[in-house]
C-alpha positions in Angstrom: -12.8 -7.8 30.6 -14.8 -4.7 30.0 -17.8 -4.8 27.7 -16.4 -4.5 24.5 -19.7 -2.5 22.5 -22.6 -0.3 23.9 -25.5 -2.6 24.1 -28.1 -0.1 23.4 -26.7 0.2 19.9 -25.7 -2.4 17.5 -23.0 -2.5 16.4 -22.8 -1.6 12.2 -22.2 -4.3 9.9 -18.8 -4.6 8.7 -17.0 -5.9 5.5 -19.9 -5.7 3.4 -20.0 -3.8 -0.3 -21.9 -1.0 1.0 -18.7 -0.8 3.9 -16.2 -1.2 1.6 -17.6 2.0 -0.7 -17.4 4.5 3.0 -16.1 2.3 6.2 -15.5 5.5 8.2 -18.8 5.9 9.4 -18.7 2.8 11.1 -15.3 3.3 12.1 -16.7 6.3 14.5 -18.8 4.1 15.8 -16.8 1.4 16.7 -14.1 4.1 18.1 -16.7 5.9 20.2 -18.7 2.1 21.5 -16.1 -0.5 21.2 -13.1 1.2 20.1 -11.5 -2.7 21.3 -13.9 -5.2 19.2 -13.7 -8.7 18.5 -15.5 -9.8 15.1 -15.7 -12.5 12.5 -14.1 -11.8 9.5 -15.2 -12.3 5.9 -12.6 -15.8 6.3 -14.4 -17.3 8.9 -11.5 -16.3 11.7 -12.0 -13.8 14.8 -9.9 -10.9 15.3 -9.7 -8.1 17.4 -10.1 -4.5 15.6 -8.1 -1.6 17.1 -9.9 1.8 16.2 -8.3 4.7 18.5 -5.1 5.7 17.4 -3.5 5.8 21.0 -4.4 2.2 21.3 -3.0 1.7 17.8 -0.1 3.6 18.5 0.5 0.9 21.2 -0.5 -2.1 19.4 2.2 -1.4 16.8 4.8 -1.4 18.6 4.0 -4.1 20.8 6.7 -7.0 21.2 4.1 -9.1 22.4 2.2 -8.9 19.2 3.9 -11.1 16.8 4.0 -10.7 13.1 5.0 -14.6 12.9 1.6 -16.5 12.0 3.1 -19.6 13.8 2.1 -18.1 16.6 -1.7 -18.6 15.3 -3.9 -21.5 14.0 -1.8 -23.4 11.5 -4.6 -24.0 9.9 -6.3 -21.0 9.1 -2.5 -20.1 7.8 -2.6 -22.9 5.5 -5.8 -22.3 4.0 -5.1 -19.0 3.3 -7.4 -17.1 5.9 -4.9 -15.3 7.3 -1.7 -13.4 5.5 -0.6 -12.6 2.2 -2.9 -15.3 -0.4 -0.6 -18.0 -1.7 2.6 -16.7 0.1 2.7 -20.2 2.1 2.2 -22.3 -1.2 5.1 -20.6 -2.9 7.4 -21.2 0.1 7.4 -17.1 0.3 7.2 -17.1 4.3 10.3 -15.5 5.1 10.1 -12.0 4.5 9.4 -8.7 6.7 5.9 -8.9 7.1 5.8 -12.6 9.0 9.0 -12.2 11.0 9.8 -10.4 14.5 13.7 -9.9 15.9 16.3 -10.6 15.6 15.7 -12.0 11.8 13.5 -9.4 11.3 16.1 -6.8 12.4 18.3 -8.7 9.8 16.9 -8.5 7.0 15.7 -4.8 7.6 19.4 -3.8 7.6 19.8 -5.6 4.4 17.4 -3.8 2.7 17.2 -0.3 4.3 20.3 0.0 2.0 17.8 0.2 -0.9 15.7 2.3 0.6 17.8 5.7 2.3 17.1 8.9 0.9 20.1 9.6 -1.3 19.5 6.4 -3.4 15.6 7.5 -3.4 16.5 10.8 -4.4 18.6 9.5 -7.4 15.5 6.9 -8.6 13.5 10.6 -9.0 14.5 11.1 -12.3 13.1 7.8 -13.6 10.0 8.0 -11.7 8.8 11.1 -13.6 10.2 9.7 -16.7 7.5 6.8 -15.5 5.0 9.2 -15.0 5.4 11.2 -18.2 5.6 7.9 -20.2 2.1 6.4 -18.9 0.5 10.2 -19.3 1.2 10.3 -22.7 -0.5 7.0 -22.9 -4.0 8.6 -22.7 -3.3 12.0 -22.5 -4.3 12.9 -26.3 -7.3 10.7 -25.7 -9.2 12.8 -23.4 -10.7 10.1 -21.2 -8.7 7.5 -19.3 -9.1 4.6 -16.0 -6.2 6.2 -13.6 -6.2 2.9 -11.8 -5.1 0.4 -14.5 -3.7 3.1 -17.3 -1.7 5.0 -14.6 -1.5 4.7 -10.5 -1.4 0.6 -11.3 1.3 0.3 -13.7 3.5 3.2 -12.4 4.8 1.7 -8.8 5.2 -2.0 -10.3 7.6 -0.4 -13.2 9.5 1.5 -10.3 10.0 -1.6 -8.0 11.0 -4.0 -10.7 13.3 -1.5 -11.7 14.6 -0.9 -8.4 14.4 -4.5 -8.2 16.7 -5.1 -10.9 13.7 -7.0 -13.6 14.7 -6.4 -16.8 13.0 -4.1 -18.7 11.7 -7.3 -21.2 10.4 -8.8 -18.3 8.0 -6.4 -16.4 4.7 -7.0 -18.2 4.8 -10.5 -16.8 5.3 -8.8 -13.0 2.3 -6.8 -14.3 0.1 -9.9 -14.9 1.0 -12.0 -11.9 0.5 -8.2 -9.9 -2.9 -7.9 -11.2 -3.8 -11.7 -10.2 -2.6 -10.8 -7.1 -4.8 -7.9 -5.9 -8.5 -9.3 -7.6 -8.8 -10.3 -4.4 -11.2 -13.7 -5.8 -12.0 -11.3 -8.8 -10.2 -13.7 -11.6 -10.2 -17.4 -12.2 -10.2 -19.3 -9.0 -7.0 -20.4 -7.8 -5.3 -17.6 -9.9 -3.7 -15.8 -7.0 -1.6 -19.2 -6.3 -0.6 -19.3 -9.8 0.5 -15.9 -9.7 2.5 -16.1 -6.7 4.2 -19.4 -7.5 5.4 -18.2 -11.1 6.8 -14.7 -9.2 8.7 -17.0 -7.0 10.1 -19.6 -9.6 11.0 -16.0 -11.9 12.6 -14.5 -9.4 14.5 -17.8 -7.9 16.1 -17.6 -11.7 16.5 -14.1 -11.6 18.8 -14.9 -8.8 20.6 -17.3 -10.2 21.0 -15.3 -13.4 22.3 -11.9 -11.6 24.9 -14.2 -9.7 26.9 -14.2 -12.2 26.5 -10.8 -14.0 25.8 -8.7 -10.3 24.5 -5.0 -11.3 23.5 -1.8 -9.5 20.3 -3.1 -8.5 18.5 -4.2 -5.0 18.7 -7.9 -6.2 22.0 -7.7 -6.5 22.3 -6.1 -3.5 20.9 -8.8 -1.3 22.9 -11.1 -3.5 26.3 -9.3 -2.3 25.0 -9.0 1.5 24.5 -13.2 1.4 28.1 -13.2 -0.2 29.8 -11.4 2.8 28.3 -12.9 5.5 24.7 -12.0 6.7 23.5 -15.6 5.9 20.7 -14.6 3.8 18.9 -17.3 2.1 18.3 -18.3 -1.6 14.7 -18.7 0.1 15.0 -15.3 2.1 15.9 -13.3 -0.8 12.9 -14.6 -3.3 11.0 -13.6 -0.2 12.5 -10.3 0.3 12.1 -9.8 -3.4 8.2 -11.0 -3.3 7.3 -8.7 -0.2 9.0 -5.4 -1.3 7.0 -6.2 -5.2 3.8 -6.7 -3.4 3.8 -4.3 -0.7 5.5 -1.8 -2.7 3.3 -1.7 -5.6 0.2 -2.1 -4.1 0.0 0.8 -1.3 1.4 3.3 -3.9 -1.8 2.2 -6.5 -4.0 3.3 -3.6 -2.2 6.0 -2.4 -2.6 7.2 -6.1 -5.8 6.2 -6.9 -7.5 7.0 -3.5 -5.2 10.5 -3.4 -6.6 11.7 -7.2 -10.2 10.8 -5.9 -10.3 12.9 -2.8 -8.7 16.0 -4.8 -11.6 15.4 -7.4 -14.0 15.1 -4.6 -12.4 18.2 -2.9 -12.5 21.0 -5.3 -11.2 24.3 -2.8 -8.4 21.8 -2.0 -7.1 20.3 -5.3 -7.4 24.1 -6.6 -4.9 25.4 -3.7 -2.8 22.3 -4.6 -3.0 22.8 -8.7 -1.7 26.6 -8.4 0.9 25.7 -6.4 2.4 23.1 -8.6 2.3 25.6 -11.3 4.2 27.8 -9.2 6.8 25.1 -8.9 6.0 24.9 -5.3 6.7 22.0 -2.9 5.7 22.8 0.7 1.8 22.0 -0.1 2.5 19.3 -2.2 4.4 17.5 0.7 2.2 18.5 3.4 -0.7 16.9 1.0 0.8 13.5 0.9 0.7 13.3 4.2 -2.8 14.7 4.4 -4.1 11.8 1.6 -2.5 9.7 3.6 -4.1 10.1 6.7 -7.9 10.9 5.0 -8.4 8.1 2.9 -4.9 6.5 3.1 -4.1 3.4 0.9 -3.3 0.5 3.9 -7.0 0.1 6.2 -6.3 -2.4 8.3 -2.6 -3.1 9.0 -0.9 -6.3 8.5 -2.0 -9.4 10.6 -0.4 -9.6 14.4 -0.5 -12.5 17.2 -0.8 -11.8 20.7 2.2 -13.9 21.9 1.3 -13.5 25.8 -1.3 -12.0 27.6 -1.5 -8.2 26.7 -4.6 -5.3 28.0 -5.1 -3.0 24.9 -7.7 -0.2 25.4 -9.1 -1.9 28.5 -9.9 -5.3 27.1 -7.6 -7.9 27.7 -6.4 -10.4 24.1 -5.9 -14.0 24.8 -2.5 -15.8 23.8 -2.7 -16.9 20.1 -5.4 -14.2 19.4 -5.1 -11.7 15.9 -5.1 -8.7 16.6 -5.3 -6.4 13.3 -5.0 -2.2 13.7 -7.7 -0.5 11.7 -5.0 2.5 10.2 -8.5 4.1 8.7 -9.9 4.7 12.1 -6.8 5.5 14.3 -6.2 8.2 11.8 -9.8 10.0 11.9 -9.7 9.7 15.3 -11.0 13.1 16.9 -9.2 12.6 20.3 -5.6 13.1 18.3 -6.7 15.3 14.8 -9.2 18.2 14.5 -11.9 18.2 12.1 -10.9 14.8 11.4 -13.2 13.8 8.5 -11.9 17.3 6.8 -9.3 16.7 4.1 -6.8 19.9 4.9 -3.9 19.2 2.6 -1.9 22.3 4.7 -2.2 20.5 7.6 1.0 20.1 9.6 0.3 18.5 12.9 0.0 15.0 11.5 1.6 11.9 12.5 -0.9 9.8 10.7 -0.5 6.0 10.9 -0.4 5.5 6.9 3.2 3.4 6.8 2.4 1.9 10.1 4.6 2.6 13.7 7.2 0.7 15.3 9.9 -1.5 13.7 7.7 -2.6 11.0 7.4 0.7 9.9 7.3 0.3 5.9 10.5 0.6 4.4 9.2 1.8 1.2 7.7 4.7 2.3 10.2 7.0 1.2 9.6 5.4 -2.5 6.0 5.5 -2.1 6.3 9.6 -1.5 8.3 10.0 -4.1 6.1 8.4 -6.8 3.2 10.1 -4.9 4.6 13.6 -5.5 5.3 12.9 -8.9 2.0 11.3 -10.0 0.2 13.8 -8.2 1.6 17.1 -9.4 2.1 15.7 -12.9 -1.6 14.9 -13.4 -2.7 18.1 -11.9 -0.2 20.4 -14.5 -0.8 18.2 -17.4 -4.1 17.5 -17.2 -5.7 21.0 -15.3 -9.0 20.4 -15.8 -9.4 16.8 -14.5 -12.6 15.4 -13.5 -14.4 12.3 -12.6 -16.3 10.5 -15.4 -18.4 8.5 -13.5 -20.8 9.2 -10.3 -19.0 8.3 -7.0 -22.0 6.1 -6.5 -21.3 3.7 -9.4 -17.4 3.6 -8.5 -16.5 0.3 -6.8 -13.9 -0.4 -4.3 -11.8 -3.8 -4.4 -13.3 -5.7 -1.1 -10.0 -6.7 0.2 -8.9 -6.9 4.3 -5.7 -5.1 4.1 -5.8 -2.5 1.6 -8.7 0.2 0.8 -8.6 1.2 -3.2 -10.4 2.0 -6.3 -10.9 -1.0 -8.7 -11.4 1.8 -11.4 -11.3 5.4 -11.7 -12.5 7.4 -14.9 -11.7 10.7 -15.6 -12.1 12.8 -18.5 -10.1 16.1 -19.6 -9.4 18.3 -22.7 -7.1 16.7 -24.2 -3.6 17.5 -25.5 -2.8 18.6 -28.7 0.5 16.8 -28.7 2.2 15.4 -26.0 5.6 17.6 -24.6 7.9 14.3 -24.5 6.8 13.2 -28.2 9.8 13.3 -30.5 9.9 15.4 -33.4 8.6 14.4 -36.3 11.5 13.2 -39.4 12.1 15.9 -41.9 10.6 15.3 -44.8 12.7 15.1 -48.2 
């Protein structure tokens, strides 16, 4: 096996507070000296990182890198260290993060039906109602956090809606949501909790939407178990849990760490202002994809298993080793974008990494676009002169493996007078 680092050099220290607030610094160093690197994670397991993105390209659409965790130390599995916390504890295995074909090829089909772009394109009209809804919120306050008042709130109220949570119920997904991403922030044990009352709610919300089936992606699953495709009581809490957690979560960070990079970007966020105001869409698109690839909302992607001897960028990964592909690096990589570290929110040459490669592709993506768009280009003609309230140095970023975001983001702007989706005062007599 080739060296995996440049000797001369040490290697820089990862997964540490000070990484956390810029990793892509070190990134360039691992791409350029050990672009292939085995390291001890924060958990206590070892893992291989992936930093180019040819080699990442390749590692994620490897077959013989399983998604199963069976295919990995039980017991690192059961304790937590690798996965989604507290998924194994709330029986919430089955869904299509952990699974490879053929049941991961069923239960894709199933939901993809949720997910094409005409039913996307109809959920528009709700997700700026969303939008408009949380704005108003803060908007005549003139100061506001973006991550809990606004980019948090805004995907979980899509999804559960999509979802089919009644509207009386949400605040609770809220709770157990926030648990869920502290990341060992809150009470000990409180991501469990969280993820065993989400399972036990939506094992009931199952039950309950048996009998009353409606227009929603519960139901959905619901009628696809009905007819045939053997899909579990078990496999759809799962498929419920994933789609929640991965859904919501990627488009808080995509939100949060898109609005900081336009903020931090002046010449950029001005192009992409006037042409909102214009009621243009090409830049606003274009930019997505560029905030995306920059300072996307997914770092590392989810966990794989080498299920047979496999060579990636030289080095060869044992059977039963993780292998996890560092989306931040791959997609500053020089070797496949020009002036890579250079947020260019024209740029069109871009098949950025963000939503992954392969099969596992995410299937919310289109939904996470969608509520990007909105966010982004409702903020910006709402609230024109946006800007950060705090110094980037005091901002802190939530120290998880998966996901790079904001724990808060304050802003401050003039506020407005009266907000344009108030109702109109009653006549007086």
């Amino acid at each position: 096996m080739p060296a995996q680092s440049d000797a001369a050099q040490p290697a820089p220290q990862l997964f540490t507070w000070e990484f956390a607030a810029d990793p892509y610094p070190a990134y360039a160093w691992l791409r350029e000296h050990a672009p292939v690197h085995r390291t001890r994670l924060p958990s206590g397991v070892e893992a291989w990182l992936v930093t180019r993105y040819a080699d990442a390209r390749q590692a994620l659409a490897d077959s013989r890198l399983s998604k199963n965790p069976a295919h990995h130390s039980e017991q690192a599995h059961r304790t937590g260290r690798v996965g989604i916390p507290g998924e194994r504890q709330a029986d919430l295995m089955t869904h299509l993060l952990n699974i490879d074909p053929p049941d991961h090829t069923r239960l894709r089909r199933l939901v993809s039906k949720a997910f094409t772009p005409r039913r996307v394109a109809e959920f528009e009209p709700r997700v700026q109602q969303l939008t408009d809804r949380l704005i108003d919120g803060f908007a005549q306050r003139g100061s506001a956090d973006l991550i809990h008042e606004f980019a948090f709130p805004l995907p979980i109220y899509a999804i559960c809606d999509m979802l089919g949570v009644p509207a009386e119920d949400q605040d609770d997904f809220r709770d157990w949501a926030g648990m869920m991403i502290r990341h060992g922030g809150g009470q000990r044990g409180g991501v469990g909790r969280a993820v065993k009352r989400m399972r036990a709610y939506l094992l009931e919300l199952i039950h309950r939407k048996r009998a009353d089936l409606g227009d929603d992606l519960i139901s959905g699953l619901i009628r696809a178990s009905d007819h045939g495709e053997h899909l579990t009581e078990n496999e759809a809490a799962a498929m419920a849990f994933i789609l929640l957690f991965a859904g919501f979560e990627t488009t808080v960070n995509l939100i949060g760490n898109g609005t900081y990079a336009l903020l931090r970007n002046p010449g950029q966020r001005a192009l992409l202002q006037e042409s909102v105001v214009r009621g243009e869409t090409a830049l606003l698109e274009t930019g997505i994809e560029e905030l995306l690839r920059y300072d996307g909302p997914v770092e590392l992607a989810t966990w794989r298993f080498a299920t047979r001897p496999l060579t990636i960028g030289g080095v060869d990964i044992p059977v039963g080793d993780p292998v996890l592909v560092v989306l931040a690096a791959a997609d500053r990589d020089p070797d496949r974008f020009a002036d890579e570290n250079t947020l260019d929110l024209a740029r069109t040459d871009n098949p950025h990494l963000g939503f992954g490669h392969g099969i596992h592709y995410c299937i919310g993506a289109p939904l996470a676009r969608l509520e990007g768009r909105a966010a982004l280009a409702t903020l910006l003609s709402r609230l024109p002169d946006l800007r950060l309230a705090e110094t980037p140095e005091n901002l802190r970023w939530r120290g998880g493996l998966i996901m790079r975001g904001l724990r808060e983001l304050p802003v401050e702007f003039s506020p407005e007078i009266r907000s344009p989706h108030a109702l109109p005062e009653a006549p007086t007599r």
